[in-house]
N, C-alpha and C positions, 0 to 999 in steps of 0.2 A: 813133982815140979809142974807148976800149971804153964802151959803154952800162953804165949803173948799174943793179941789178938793185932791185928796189922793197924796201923796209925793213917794220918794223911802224907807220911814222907813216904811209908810203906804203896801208900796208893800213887804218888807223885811217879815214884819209882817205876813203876808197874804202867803208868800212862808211857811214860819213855821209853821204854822198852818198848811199848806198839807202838808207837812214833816211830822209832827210829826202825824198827821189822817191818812196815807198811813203808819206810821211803828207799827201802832197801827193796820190796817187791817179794817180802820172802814171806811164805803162811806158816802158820801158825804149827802148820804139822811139820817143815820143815825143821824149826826151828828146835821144836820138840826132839826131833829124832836125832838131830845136832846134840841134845843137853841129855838123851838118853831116857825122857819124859813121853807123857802119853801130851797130846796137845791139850786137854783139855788141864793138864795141869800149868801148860801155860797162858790159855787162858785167864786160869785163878790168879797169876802172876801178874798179866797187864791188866786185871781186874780190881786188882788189892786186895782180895780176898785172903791169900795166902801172902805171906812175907820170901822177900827171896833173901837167903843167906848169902853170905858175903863172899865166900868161895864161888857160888853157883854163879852171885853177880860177878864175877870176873870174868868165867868162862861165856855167859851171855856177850861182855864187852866183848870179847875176843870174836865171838862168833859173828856179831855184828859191825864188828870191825869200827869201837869206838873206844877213846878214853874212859876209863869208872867217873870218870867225873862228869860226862855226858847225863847222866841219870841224877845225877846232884842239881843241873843245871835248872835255873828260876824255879826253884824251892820259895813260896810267899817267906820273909821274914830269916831267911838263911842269911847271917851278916857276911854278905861276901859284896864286891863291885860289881856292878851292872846285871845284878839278876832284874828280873819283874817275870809279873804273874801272866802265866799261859794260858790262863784256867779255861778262853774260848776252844782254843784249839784241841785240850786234855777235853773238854765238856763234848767237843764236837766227835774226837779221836773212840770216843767209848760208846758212842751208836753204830750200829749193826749196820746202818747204810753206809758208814764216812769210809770203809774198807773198798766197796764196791765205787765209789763215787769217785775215791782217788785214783781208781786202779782205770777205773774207764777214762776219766780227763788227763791223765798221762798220757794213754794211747791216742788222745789227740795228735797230730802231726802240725797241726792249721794253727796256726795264730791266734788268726778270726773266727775259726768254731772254738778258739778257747773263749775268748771274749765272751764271744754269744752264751754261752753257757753261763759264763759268770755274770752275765747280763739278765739271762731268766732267771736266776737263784737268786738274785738283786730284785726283779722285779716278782718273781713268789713271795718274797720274805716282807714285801712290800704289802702286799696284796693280801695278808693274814692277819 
């Protein structure tokens, strides 16, 4: 029986699952140790490299503390009502920095050093 190689819902999946672990504040090893995995296989998970089975997604809901339908949600072309495409966010979610970047503009407490920041990122993004 040859293994199925993961698809773009298999990767959609796996984006959500680090969405929702990064606004949860929780690493990757944590997360792992919850599902009885090395982290680096969850990694391969919010990666899409590997497929997560439907059992194992359950248990990630659970741990994450969301509906199974959290991971379905804005799928491009899912005929469901009111999805749309995240693809910025999944595009932004799967660089090595957007972990570090979210974790330190959380720890903001200021308003105004939020702005600011989002005001430099505004004016780099400008500036390239």
């Amino acid at each position: 029986m040859q293994k199925k190689s993961p698809n773009e819902i298999d990767k959609h999946i796996g984006r959500r699952v680090r969405t929702r672990r990064i606004m949860l504040g929780m690493s990757q090893e944590k997360l792992a140790e919850a599902l009885g995995l090395t982290f680096q296989q969850v990694q391969k998970y919010e990666k899409g490299v590997n497929r997560i089975g439907a059992s194992r997604l359950l248990h990630i809901a659970g741990i994450l503390d969301v509906n199974i339908e959290f991971f379905f949600e804005r799928i491009p072309g899912l005929r469901a009502g009111g999805f749309s495409d995240d693809s910025l966010v999944a595009e932004f979610l799967t660089r090595s920095e957007s972990d570090r970047l979210v974790r330190g503009f959380l720890k903001l407490k200021d308003g105004e050093a939020r702005r600011r920041v989002a005001d430099l990122v505004d004016w780099l993004a400008s500036a390239s």
